[in-house]
N, C-alpha and C positions, 0 to 999 in steps of 0.2 A: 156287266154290272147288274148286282142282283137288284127285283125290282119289289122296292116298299109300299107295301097296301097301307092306307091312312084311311081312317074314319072321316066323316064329316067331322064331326066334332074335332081330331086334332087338326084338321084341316085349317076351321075357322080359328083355331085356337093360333095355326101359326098366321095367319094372317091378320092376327088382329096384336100381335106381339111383332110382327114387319110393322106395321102402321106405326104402332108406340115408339117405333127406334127412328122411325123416319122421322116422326113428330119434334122427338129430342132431338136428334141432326138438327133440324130446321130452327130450333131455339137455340140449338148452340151456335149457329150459321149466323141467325141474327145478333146474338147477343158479341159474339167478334168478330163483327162488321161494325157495330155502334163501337166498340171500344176503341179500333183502329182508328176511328173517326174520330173521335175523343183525344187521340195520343196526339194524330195529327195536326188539329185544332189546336194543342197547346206547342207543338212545337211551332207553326206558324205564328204564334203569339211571342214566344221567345225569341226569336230570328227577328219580330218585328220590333222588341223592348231593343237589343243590342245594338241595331238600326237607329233606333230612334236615341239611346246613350251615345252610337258612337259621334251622332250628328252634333248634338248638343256639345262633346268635349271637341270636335273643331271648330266651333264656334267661338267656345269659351278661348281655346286658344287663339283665334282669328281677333278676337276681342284683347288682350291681353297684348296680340303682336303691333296692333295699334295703339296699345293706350303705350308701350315703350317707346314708339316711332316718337308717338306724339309729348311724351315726358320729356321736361329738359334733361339732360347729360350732366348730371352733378360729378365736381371735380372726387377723386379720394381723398379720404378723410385722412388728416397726418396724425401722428400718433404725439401726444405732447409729452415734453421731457414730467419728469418730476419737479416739482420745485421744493426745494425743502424748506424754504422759509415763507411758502408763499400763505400758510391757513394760520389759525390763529392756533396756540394747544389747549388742551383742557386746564378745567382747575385739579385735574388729580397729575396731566405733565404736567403744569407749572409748582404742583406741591412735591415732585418726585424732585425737580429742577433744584429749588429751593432748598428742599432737604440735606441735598447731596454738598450743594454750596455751604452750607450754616455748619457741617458734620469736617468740611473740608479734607476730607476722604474718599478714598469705594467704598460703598455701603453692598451687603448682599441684601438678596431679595427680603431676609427673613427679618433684618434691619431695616427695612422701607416699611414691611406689614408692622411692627413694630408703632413705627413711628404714624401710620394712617390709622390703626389703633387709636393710637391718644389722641391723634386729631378730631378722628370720628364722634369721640365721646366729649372732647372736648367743644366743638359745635352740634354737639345732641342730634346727632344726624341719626335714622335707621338705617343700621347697615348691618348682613351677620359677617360672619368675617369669610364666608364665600366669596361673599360681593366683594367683600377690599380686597380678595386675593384678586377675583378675577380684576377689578379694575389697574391693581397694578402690573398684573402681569400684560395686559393690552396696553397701555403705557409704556413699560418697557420696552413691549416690542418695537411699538411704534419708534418710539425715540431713540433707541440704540441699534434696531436694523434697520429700518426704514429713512428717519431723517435722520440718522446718526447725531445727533444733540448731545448723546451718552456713548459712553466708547464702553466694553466689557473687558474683563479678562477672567483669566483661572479662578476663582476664588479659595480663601481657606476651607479644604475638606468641597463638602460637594456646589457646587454651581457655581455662579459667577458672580465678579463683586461689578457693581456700575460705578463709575464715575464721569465729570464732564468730558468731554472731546477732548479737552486744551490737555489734558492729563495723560493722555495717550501719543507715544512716538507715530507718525502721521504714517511711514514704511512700514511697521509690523507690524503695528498693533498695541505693543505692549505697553503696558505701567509704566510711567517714569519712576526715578527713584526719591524721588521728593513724595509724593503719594504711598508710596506704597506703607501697609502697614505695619 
């Protein structure tokens, strides 16, 4: 191997450029040693949070497996029939009721607004005629699916005409022929 003559000068020059890289080693050495320490310290902290969660949710369930023990044993709740006659009806079913009795017919829907119209005005009530719609059509429902008080059938052209229960064959449903119009 051939051999390199070096001045003093590049001599100290490399040795003073060995120092500077050792220098940085040594900052970088220290600098990820603290950060390792740093990681680990939070993982320890985490491992110690999950620890201290999982503690608290066996408790809270240790607390809950006694307050059952300790609860009385309530029976199941029955489920109760319907009753159809058991609430009172409004004054808009009792004026659908009424109507259909006095009219002694099936009235369709547009024969019931009709007639909650002139009543509307005729006791100076605010209502626009949304409101009368909707309230008779929750009415209806009420009283011809639910407590069946009104029996339905086909009407002329679209929908259905109501009239009372007693008007209705009790098997299928349909219009007697004394009713019909």
């Amino acid at each position: 191997m051939p051999r390199i003559s070096l001045s003093n000068n590049e001599i100290d020059e490399l040795v003073n450029s060995y120092k500077s890289s050792l220098k940085k080693m040594r900052f970088q050495i220290v600098q990820v040693t603290e950060t390792i320490n740093q990681l680990q310290a939070m993982k320890k902290e985490r491992i110690e949070a999950k620890e201290v969660k999982a503690l608290e949710k066996e408790q809270a369930v240790k607390v809950k497996a006694t307050r059952k023990k300790t609860a009385k044993k309530k029976a199941p709740k029955r489920r109760k029939k319907r009753v159809t006659s058991g609430y009172r009806l409004s004054e808009w079913d009792q004026f659908l009721i009424d109507t259909i009795k006095e009219n002694n017919l099936p009235m369709s829907t547009a024969e019931l607004q009709e007639a909650a119209t002139r009543m509307v005005t005729e006791k100076r009530l605010e209502m626009t005629e949304e409101d009368i719609k909707g309230k008779i059509a929750r009415s209806l429902q009420k009283l011809a699916n639910r407590r069946k008080d009104l029996g339905k059938a086909p009407g002329r052209g679209k929908g259905y005409v109501y009239g009372l229960s007693d008007w209705f064959f009790a098997r299928s449903g349909r219009l007697k022929k004394a009713y019909q119009p």
